[in-house]
N, C-alpha and C positions, 0 to 999 in steps of 0.2 A: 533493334529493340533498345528502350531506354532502360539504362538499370536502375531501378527504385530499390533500396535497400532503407530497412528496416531494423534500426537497433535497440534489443531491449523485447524481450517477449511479456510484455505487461496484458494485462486485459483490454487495453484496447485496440493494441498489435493483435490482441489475437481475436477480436471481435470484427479487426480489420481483413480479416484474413476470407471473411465471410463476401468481401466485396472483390477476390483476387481476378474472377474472370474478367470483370468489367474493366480492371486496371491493364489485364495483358491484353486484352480487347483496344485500348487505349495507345500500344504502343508499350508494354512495362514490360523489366523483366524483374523479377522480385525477388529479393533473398531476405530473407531474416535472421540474426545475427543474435544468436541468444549462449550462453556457459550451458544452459541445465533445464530443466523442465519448470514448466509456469505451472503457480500450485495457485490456485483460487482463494482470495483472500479477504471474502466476505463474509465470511462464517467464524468471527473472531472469537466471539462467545461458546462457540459450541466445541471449535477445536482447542482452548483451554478449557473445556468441561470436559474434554475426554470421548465426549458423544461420536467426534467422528476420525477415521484413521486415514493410513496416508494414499491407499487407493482414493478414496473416496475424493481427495485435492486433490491428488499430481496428475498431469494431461503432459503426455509426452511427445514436447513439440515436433521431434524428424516424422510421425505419421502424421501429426495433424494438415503439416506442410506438406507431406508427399500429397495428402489427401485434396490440399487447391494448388497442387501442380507450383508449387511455390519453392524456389531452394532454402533450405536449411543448413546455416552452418554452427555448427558447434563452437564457439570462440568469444572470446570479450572483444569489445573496439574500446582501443587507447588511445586514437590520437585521429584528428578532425583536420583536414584545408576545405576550406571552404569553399575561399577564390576561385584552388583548383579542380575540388571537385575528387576529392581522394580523401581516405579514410584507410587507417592503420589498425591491424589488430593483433590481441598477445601475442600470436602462432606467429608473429616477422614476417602476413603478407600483407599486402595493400590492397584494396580494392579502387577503384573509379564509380563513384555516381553520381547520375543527372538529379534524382530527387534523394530527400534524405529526411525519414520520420525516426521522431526520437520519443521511445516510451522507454525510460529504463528504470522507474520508480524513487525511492527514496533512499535518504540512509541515515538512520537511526542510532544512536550510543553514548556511551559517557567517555571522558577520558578517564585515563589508567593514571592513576600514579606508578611512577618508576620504581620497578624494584616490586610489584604488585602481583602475588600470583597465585595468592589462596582465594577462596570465594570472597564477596559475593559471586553466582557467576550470572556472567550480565545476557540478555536474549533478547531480541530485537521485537517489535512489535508487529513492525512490516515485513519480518520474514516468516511467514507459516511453516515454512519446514522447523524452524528454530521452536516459534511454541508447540509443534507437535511435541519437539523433542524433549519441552520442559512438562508437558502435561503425563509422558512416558515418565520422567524421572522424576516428579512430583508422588504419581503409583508407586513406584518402588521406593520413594523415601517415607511412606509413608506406614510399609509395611514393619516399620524399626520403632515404631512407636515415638520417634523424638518432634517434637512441635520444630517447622520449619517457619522463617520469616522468610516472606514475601513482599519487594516493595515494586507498583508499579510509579513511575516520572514516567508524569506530565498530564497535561488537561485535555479535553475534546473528546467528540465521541468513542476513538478509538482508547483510549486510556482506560473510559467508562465499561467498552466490552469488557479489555482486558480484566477486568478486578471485576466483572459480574462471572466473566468464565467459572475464575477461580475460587469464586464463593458457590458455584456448582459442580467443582471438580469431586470425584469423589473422597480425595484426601483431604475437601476444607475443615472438616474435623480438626486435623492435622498441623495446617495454616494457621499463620498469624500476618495480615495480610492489610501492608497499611498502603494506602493513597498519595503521594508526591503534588501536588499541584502548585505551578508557581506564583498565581496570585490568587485573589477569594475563588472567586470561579469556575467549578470544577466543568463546564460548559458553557466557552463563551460562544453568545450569542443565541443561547437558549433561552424561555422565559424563566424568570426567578421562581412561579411557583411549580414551575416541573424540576426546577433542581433542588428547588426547599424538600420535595415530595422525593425523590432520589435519594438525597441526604439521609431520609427518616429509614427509605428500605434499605438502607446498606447499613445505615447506628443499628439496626434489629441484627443485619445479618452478623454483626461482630468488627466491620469495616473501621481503622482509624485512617479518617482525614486526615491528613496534616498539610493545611494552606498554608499562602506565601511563602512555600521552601523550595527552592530553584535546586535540583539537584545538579552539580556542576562535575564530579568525581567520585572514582570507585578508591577505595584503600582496601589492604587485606582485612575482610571482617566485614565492612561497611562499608558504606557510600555518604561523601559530602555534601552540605547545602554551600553553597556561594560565602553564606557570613559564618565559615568555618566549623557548624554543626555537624555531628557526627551520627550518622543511624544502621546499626547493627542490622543486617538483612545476611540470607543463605542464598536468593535468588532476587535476582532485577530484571522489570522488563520495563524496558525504556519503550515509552509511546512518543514523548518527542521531549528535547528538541529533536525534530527531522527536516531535513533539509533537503535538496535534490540530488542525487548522483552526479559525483563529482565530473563526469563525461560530459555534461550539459556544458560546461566551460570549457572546452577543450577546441571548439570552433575559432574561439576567442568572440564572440556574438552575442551581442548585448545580450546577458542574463543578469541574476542574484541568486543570493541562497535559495532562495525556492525554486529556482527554475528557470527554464529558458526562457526568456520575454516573447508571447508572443501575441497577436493580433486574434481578434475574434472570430478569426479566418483558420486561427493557430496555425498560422504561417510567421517565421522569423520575421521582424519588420524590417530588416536590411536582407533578406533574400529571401523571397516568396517561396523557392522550389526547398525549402527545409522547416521544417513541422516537427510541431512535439504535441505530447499528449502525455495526458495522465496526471500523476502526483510531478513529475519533474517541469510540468508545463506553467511558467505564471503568465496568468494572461491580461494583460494591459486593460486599466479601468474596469478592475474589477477586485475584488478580493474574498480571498478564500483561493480552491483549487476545485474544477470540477470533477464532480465524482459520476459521473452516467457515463461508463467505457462507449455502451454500446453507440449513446448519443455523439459522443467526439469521434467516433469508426467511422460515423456514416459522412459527418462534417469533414474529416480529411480526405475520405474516397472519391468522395465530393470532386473536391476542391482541386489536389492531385487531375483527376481528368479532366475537369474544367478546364486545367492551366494549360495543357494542352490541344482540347477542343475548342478553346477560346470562348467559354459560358460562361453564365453570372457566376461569383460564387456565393458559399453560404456562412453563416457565422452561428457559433454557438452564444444561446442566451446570457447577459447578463445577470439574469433574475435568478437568486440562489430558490434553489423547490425547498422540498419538504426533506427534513432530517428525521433517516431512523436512525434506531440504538435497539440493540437486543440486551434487553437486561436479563435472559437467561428465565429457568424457572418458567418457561411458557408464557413470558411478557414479553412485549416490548412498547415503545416509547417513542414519537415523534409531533415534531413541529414545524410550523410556519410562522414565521412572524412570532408575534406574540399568542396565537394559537396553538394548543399542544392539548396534547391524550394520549392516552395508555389503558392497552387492553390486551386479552390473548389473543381477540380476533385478529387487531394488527401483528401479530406476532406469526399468525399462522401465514400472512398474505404476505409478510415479509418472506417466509420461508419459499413461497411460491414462486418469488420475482427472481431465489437463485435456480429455480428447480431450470432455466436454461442452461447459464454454467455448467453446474452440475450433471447433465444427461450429457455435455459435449464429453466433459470425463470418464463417465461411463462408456460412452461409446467407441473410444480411442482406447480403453482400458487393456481388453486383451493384448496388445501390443506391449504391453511393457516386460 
């Protein structure tokens, strides 16, 4: 058996997981390499409104792998040969393997100045367990009656959940809740009159913008802009800059900050038998990062047996699809192109596209 090992339990390692027979079928032996449990991280909006708790995310990887006959090991990977075909992890062992898929998502924050260790305190946007834990300690600071400031950095849709959440959390009363973004554009790539239209629902809900301010550093009390500005905040949730998990470079294989460079095959272009996906994946001629887990699951399953069956393979779209956003409140918001609309109906069929996720957690539930 070959060992194909898997590191990083993201959505679409775990969407992959769905294709394990056909892979041992193949010749594979499969282990997946995750620290902690995968908490589902499409529901940005709701799990800073408080709507949903931490059953409802977390899917605890060792049953879902007992469950496709898969091994599961508890542990980080630190250190990549590629040549030889070996991988290092915390625990001081080593493994050997023949394929190797890398989904280990992103990594989101500000720098600290030195000497820095009163609020603000800073919560990542890409970790769901973290805004659980701010939307828990939003409730209880809100029962003191003191107005909290809230600043979310940076631009793009996740940014946008972010600050819709929290203007539905139950404590926005409470908030005072401004916007970071570092150039005009609080969604680039969206059309102008769905963010003119955005703009107007957020000035109602109480929201300050504040464009062109690059937040660069946190200081006690506050967080910096680039040209030395200062803004008093109690809590930050940084939605980017985010970059790729610093493990992507640890092959030494052609990447950048975003991610592992790879082919529309999402195969490294200097070794076919190594794959990435997800947010740490940048994929050659093309830009942006794809967001369809399920779609790049099936692209590597693919391709993985292929390589060994010696069949065509397959490659993931160029064509960026359609962009939603939960603006919270029973809306949501999506585009193509320079087409866009917003209504509940999408809001409700958005909610339906995770009701798969969602039931896998349910179903693994009792185990925890």
């Amino acid at each position: 058996m070959k060992p194909l090992v898997l590191v990083g339990g993201g959505h679409a390692h775990i969407a992959l997981l769905s294709y394990a027979e056909r892979l041992k079928a193949a010749g594979f032996e499969i282990t997946l390499i995750d620290p902690g449990s995968f908490w589902y991280g499409g529901l940005t909006t709701q799990v800073l409104a408080g709507q949903l708790t931490r059953t409802a995310l977390k899917l605890p990887l060792r049953g879902l792998c007992r469950a496709h006959g898969v091994h599961y090991r508890a542990d980080r990977a630190i250190g990549m040969d590629a040549r030889h075909r070996r991988l290092w992890l915390a625990s001081g062992e080593m493994l050997s393997f023949d394929t190797l898929s890398l989904n280990v998502g992103l990594e989101a924050g500000l720098s600290v100045a030195t000497g820095s260790h009163a609020p603000p305190a800073l919560w990542s946007a890409v970790d769901v367990s973290a805004l659980l834990q701010l939307a828990d300690a939003l409730a209880v600071e809100s029962r003191g009656g003191a107005l909290r400031r809230v600043a979310v950095v940076g631009d793009g849709a996740r940014a946008l959940e972010a600050v819709a959440g929290l203007t539905c959390n139950t404590a926005a009363s409470s908030l005072r809740i401004s916007w970071f973004v570092p150039q005009m554009r609080l969604l680039p790539g969206a059309p102008l009159a769905l963010e003119r239209r955005i703009r107007r629902q957020f000035a109602a809900r109480g929201i300050e913008i504040v464009a062109q301010t690059s937040i660069v550093e946190k200081v006690d009390g506050a967080i910096c802009s680039r040209d030395g500005r200062r803004f008093a905040a109690d809590h930050v949730v940084v939605a980017s800059p985010a970059s790729a998990a610093r493990f992507v470079h640890a092959g030494r294989l052609p990447a950048q900050a975003e991610g592992l460079y790879v082919t529309r095959r999402l195969q490294s272009p200097s070794d076919s038998r190594i794959y990435a996906a997800g947010a740490c994946a940048s994929v050659l001629g093309s830009e942006g990062r794809y967001l369809d887990s399920n779609r790049q699951a099936r692209v590597v399953a693919h391709n993985i047996e292929s390589g060994v069956r010696r069949r065509p393979f397959k490659s993931v779209s160029a064509r960026v699809g359609v962009t939603t956003v939960d603006l919270g409140a029973g809306s949501a918001a999506a585009w193509y192109g320079r087409f866009w609309w917003q209504s509940r109906a999408l809001a409700a069929r958005r909610s339906r596209s995770h009701a798969k996720w969602l039931a896998l957690v349910e179903r693994y539930a009792p185990e925890r």
